[in-house]
N, C-alpha and C positions, 0 to 999 in steps of 0.2 A: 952439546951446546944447542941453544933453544933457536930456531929458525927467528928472524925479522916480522915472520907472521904471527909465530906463536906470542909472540909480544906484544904486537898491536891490536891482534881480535880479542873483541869484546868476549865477557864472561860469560853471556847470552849466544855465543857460538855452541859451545860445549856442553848445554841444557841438552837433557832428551826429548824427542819430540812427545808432544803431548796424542799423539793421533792416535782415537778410539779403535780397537779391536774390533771384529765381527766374525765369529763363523760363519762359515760359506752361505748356509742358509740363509741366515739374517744380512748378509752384504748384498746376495741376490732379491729380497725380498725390496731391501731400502734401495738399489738401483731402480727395480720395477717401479717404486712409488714414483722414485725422480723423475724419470723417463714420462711415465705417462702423465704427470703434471709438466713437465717439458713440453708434453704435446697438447697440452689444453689452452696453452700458450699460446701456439701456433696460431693467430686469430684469423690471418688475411681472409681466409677462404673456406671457414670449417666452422664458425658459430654467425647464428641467427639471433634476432627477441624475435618469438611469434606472440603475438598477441593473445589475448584470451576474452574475447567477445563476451561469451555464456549467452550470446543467444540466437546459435545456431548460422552463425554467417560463417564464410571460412574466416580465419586465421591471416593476421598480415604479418607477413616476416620480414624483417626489418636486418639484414647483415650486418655483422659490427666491421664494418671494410676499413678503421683505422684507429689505431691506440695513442693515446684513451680516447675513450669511447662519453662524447659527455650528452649528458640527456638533461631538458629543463625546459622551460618558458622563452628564455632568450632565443631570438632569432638567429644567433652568433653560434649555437648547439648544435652536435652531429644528430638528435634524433626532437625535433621540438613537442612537447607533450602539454596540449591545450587545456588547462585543465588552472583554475584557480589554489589549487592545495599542491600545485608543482612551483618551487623554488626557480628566481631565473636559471640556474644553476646546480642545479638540485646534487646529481649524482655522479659518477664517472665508470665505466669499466674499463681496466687497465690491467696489464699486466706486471710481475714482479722477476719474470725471468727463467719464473717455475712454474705460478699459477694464474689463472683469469681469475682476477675480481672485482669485485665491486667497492667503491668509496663513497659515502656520504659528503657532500662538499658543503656542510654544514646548514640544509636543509632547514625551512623551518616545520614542516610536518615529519620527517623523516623517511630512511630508506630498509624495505622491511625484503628480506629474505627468507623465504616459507612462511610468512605469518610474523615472522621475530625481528623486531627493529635491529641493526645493524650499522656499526659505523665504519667498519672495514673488515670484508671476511673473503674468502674462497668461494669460485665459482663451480657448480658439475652442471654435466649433462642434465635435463629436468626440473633443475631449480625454479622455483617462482620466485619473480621479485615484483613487488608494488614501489611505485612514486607514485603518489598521490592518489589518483583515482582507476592510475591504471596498471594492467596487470600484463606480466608478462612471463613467457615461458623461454630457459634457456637451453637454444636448441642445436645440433648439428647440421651447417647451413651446407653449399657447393661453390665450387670455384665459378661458376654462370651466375648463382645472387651476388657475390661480390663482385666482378666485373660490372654486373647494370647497376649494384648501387654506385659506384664512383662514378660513371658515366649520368645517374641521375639521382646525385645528392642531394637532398633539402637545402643544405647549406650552399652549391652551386645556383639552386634555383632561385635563392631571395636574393642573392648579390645583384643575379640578375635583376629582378623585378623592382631593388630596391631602390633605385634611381627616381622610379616613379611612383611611388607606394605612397609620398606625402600626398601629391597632386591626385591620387588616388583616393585617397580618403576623404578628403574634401568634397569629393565626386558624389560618392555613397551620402556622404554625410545630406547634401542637398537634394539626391536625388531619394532619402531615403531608404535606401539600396539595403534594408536590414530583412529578418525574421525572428521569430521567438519560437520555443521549444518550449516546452513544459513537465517539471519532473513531480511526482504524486509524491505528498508528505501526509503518513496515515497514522491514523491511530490505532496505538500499538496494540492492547487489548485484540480490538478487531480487525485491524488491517484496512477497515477501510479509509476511502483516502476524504481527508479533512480538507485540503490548500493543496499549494501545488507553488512550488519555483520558478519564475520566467528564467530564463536564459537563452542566451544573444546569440545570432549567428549572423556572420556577412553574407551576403547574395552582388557582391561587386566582383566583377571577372577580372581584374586586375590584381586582386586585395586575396588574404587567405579568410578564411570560414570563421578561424578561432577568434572570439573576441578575445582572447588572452594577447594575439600576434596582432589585434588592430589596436588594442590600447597601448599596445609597444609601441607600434607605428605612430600615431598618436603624440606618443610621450616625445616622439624624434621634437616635434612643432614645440609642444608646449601644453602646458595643461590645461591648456581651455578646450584644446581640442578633448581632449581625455574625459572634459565634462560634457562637451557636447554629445558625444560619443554615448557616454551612459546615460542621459536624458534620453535620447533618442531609442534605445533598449527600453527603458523603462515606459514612455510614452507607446510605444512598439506593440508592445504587450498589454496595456490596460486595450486600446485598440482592438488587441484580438480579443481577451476575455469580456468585454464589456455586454458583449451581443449573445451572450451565451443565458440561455434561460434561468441558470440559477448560476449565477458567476461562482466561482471558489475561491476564498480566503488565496489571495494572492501575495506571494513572497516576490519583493522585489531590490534586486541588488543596488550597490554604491561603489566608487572609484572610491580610493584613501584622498586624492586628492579634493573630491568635492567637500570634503570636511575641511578643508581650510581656505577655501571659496567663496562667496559670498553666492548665495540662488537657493541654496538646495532646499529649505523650505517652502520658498516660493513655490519650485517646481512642484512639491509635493501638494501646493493648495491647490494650482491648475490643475493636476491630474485629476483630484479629488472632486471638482467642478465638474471636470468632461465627466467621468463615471461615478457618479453619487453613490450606486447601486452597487459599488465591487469596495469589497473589505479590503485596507491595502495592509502589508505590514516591508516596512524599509529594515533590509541586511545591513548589518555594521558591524565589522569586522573589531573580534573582541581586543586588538590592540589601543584601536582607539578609545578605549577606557584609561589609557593611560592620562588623557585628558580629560581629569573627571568631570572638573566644573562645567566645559564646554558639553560635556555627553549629558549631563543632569539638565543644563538648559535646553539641548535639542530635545531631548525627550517628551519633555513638559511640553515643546513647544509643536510637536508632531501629534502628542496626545490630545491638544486643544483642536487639529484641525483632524481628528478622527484618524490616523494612522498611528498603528502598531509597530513595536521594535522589538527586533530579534539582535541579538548578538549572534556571529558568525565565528565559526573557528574554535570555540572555547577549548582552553587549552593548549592552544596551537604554539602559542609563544610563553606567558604566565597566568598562572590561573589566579584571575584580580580577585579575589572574594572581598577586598574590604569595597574594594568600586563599584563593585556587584549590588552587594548591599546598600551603599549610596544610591547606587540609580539601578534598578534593578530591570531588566526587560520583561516584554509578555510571552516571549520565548527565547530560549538558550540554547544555540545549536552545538553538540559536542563534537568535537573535533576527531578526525576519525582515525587518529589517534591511538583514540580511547577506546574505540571499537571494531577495529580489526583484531581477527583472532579472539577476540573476548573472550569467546565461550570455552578457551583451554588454557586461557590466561593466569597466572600466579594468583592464589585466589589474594594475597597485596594488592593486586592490580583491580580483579573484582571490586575488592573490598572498598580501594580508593574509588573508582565511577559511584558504586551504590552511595558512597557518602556525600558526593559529591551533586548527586539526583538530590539527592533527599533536602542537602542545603539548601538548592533552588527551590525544592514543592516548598519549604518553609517559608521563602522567600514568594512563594505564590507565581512564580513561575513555570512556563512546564519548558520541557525539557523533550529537543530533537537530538535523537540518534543517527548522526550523518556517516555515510558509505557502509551500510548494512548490506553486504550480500550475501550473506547465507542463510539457511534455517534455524540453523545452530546458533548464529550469532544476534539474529531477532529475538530467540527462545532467551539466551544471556540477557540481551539490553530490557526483556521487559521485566525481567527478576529484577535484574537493578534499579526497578523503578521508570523507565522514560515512559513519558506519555503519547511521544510522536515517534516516528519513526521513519528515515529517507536512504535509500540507496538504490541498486542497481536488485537488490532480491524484491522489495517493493512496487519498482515499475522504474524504465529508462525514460530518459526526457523524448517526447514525442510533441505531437499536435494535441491541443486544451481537450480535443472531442474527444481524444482514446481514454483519457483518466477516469471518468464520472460514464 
């Protein structure tokens, strides 16, 4: 007679189990994998990012003391990374239980793993990863950098400061409290340097360095500050080049928000007044093409008072080719993107840059290759065509005198 169980248990009782087989071998080999990705896991106190300079200073190691681990622009992030081509948000590393890895959190330049864009992969010992401009090495940290990183987190230190970081900037802004840097933009052929980049840094003891963490601050107020802010950078910098014997084609940036602002021409006649004698050319980041009419009329209208347009980013989000062609700039900065790794890149990926140089010479523009840092990948960008050429292989931003 059938028991009261045998009655009521599902038919799904009495299935065999489905569980894979393994000779001994192979069951000891797949434990070992587990295990030792069980412990790559382990993050508190045993992985580091050290940084990667390339030019000879030590190494900053930076502990990953809690998961996930997020890296970005925003001040809200476990590791902030100053740098215009880093997302607020950019990337994460976290684990899954088994392995350390890395997440793209939908970046707009992307998160590259040895060279290889990546949207979610596995972490080892020595891996390189890039966001944005900077590079990092993934390393076996100690139980002493993790204790001092929680004891003196980034993110502990701006809470602090953050109280007074508006009244702060305010400060800088009236007192001036800025600097400018300068990065060489050459020609590729020769390598010698053509123009040159301003870019911002803070000098307020209150305030961080990064102009990327004072336009955030900035942004807390309101966007006037965010414009006064880059006025003041761009003013900054014709200041220093202006006294220089043979000033250099100068590049000089823009906030997203001074395009929908009413000045920024204006400022561009003033500057042009103080230093007649300095070639300027204004960054405008290649989204704003999305506003064609408006981008057609600033252009026209920067060209009447003698400044140049460069389109920044290209690529970065879509690559406008009909906007392009409507309003086409005097230079096309490619998006770096397109250029790391190049030179071992899918020759698809070649193929697409070279076509995409060549569309701009036609269009009579030339064509900068941004975040070049190797030999290898200068040697790639000038087969594809670019006429200019900026990274960290060319020359780091410094003071106007080291460039020329």
């Amino acid at each position: 007679m059938a028991s009261e169980f045998d009655t009521m248990a599902p038919a799904v009782a009495r299935r065999k189990h489905d569980t894979l087989r393994f000779a001994v071998p192979d069951a000891d080999q797949l434990r070992g994998r587990v295990l030792e990705a069980r412990a790559r896991a382990k993050l508190g106190d045993s992985w580091v990012l050290e940084s990667c300079t390339g030019n000879g200073d030590p190494p900053e190691r930076t502990p990953i003391s809690s998961i996930p681990f997020c890296l970005g622009r925003s001040p809200d992030v476990d590791l902030v990374l100053s740098s215009a081509h880093v997302s607020k948000t950019h990337a994460e590393i976290y684990s899954d239980g088994e392995a350390l890895r890395v997440r793209d959190l939908g970046s707009r330049n992307g998160t590259f793993l040895n060279r290889q864009p990546v949207t979610d992969a596995a972490l080892h010992h020595g891996d390189l990863l890039h966001f944005g401009d900077s590079e990092f090495r993934i390393e076996r940290g100690s139980g002493a950098e993790a204790a001092h990183a929680a004891e003196e987190s980034p993110r502990a230190k701006r809470s602090a400061a953050s109280a007074t970081a508006p009244d702060d900037l305010r400060d800088l802004l009236e007192k001036r409290a800025v600097t400018m840097v300068f990065q060489p933009i050459v020609d590729m052929p020769s390598r010698h340097p053509l123009a040159c980049e301003a870019l911002g840094r803070g000098r307020h003891p209150g305030l961080p360095e990064s102009p990327v963490e004072l336009f955030e601050i900035a942004g807390e107020v309101g966007p006037e500050l965010q414009v006064e802010l880059s006025r003041l950078f761009r003013q900054h910098a014709v200041e220093m080049i202006r006294s220089q014997p043979q000033p250099p084609l100068l590049f000089l940036n823009t906030h997203p928000v001074e395009l929908e602002l009413p000045g920024l021409v204006e400022s561009l006649e003033e500057l042009r007044a103080f230093a007649p004698n300095v070639d300027l050319v204004l960054e405008i980041h290649e989204s704003a093409l999305a506003q064609a009419d408006y981008i057609i009329w600033l252009r026209n209208r920067l060209m009447e008072v003698n400044v140049g347009v460069a389109y920044d980013d290209f690529g970065a989000g879509q690559a406008r080719l009909f906007e392009l062609a409507e309003a086409p700039p005097h230079y096309l900065k490619f998006d770096r993107r397109f250029i790391t790794g190049i030179d071992h890149a899918p020759h698809s990926r070649q193929r697409l840059v070279a076509s995409l140089v060549a569309a701009s010479r036609e269009l009579l523009v030339r064509t900068i290759a941004e975040g070049v840092e190797t030999a290898e990948e200068a040697a790639a960008c000038l087969v594809a065509g670019f006429s200019h050429g900026q990274g960290y292989y060319f020359g780091r931003p410094g003071p106007a005198e080291g460039i020329w």
